[in-house]
C-alpha positions in Angstrom: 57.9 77.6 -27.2 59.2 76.5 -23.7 62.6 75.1 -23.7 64.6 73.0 -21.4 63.4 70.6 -18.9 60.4 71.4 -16.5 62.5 72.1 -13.4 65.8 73.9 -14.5 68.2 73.5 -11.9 72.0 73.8 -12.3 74.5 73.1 -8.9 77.5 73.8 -9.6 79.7 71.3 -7.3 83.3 73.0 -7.9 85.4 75.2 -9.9 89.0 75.7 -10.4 90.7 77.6 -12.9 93.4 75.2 -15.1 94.8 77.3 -16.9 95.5 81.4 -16.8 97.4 83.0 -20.0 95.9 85.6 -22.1 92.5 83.7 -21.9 91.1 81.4 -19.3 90.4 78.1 -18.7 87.9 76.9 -15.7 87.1 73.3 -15.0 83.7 72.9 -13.6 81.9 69.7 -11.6 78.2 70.1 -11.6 74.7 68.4 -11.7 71.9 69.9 -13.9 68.2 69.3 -14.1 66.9 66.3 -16.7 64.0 66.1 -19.2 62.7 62.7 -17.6 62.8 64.7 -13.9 65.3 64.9 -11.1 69.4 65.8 -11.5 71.5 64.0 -13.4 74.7 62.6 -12.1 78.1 64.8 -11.8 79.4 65.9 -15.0 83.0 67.7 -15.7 83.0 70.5 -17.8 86.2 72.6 -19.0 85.2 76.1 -20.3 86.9 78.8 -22.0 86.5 81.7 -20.9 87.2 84.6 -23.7 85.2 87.6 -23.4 82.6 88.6 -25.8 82.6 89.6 -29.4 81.7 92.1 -32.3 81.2 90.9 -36.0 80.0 93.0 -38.5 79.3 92.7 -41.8 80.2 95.8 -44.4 77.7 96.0 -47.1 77.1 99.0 -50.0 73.6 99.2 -51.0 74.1 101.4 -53.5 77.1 99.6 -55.5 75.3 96.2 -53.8 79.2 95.2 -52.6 80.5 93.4 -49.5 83.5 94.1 -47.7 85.5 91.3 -46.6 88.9 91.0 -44.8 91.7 88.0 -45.6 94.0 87.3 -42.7 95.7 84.2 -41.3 94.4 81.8 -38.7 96.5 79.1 -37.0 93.5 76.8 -36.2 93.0 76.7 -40.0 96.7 75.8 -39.9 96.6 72.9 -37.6 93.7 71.8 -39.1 95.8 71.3 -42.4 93.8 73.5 -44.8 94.6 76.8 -46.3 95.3 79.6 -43.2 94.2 82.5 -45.0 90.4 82.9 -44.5 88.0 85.2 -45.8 86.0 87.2 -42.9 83.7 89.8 -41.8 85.4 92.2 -39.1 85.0 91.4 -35.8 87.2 92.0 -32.2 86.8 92.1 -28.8 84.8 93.8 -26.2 87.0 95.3 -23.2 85.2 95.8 -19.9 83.1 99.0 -20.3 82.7 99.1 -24.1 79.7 99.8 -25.9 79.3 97.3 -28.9 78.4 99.9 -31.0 82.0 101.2 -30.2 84.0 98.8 -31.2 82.5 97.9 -34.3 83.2 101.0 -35.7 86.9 101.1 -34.1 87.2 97.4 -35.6 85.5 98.3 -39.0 88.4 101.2 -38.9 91.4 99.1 -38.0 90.8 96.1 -40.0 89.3 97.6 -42.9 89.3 101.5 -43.0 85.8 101.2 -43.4 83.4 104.7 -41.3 80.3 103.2 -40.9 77.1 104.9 -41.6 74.0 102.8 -40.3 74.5 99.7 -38.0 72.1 97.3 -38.6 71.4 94.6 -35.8 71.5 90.4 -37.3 71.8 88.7 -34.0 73.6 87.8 -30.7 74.3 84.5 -30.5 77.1 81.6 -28.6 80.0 81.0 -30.6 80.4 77.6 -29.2 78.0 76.8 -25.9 79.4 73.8 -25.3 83.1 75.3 -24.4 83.1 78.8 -24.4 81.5 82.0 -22.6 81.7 83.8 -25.8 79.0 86.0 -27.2 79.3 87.4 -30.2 76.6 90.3 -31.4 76.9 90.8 -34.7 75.6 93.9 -37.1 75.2 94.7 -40.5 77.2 97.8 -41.2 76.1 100.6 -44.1 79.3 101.3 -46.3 80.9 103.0 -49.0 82.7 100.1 -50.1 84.6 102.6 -52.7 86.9 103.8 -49.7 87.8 100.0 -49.0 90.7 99.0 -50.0 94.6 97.9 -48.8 96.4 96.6 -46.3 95.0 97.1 -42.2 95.4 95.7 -38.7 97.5 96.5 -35.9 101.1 95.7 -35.8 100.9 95.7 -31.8 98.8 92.6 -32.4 100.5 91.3 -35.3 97.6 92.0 -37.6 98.1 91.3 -41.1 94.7 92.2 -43.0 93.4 92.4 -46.6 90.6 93.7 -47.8 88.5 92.2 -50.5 85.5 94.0 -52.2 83.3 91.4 -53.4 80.0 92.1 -55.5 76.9 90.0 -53.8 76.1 88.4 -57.2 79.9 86.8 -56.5 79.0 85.5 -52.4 77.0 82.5 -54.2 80.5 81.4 -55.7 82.8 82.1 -52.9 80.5 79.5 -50.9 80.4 76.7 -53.4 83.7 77.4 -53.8 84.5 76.6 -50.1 85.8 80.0 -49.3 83.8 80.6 -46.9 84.9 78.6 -44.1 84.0 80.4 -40.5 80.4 80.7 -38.6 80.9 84.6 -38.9 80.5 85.3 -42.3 78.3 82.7 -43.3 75.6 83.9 -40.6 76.2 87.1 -41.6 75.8 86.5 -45.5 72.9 84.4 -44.8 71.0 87.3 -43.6 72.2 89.9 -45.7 70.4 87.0 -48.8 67.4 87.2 -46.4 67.4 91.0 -46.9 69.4 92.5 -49.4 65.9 93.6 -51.3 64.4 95.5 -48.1 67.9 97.4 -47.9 69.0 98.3 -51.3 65.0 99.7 -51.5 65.2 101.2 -48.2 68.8 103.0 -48.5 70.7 102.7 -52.1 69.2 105.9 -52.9 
């Protein structure tokens, strides 16, 4: 299926960085291509600039369990709903990283978890309209019997719990509204999609 306009053109006009802390901010001026032909007029963009991501979700075939992590999240906060949000692990990639890499370092820190089998879901924009940010996110091959306590670095301020939760239970947690970030509920989805083909393929 071919997407986007005919002609896809994109001039960027100007760039200036607004703001520079531990992230970035750019402001953008630029003209793009349109469906109906031509450029469109000058548009302003601001973009956040973040670096890119791993998310993975634990999952035991053989004791068909998920591993999830609790910590707190000031957007959440400001948003004036409960703080404390049920994840899947996820961090950062630094320059040079491997994404296999740092999900097993983030599956360690955040929820003791060694990983056996990563399982690719998808890479996809966290939020295309205002952020450079990619996350690529796996499906990770547990024993969810070693996962347990309380993770996270305290160089970061990290303050993780980890919840064992049995799949027949996910179906609850999202009536429930428990589930309340893109993460986990992509993640989740596709574990639904194929928790048969794994648990025949690998909860042996």
């Amino acid at each position: 299926m071919r997407t986007g306009p005919k002609q896809k053109k994109v001039e960027i006009v100007d760039q200036e960085v607004v703001y520079q802390g531990h992230y970035r901010v750019d402001r953008y001026r630029l003209r793009h291509s349109l469906y109906t032909g031509g450029m469109g007029q000058e548009i302003s963009r601001e973009v956040f600039k973040r670096g890119d991501a791993v998310a993975v979700l634990p999952y035991d075939p053989r004791r068909d369990e998920v591993v999830l992590i609790e910590q707190f999240r000031i957007a959440a906060q400001l948003q004036g709903e409960d703080p404390w949000m049920l994840e899947i692990v996820a961090g950062l990639i630094e320059p040079g990283e491997h994404v296999e890499d740092v999900a097993g370092r983030e599956a360690q820190e955040e929820a003791g978890l060694e990983l056996e089998r990563l399982l690719p879901i998808a890479r996809y924009y966290a939020s295309p309209g205002a952020s450079t940010e990619v996350v690529t996110m796996f499906c990770a091959l547990v024993d969810a019997s070693t996962a347990d306590g309380i993770h996270g670095l305290d160089e970061e301020g990290e303050d993780i719990r980890v919840v064992r939760v049995p799949f027949g239970a996910v179906s609850g947690l999202v009536d429930d509204g428990l589930l309340r970030n893109s993460p986990v509920l992509i993640g989740l989805q596709w574990l639904l999609l194929n928790r048969d083909r794994l648990r025949a393929e690998f909860a042996v």
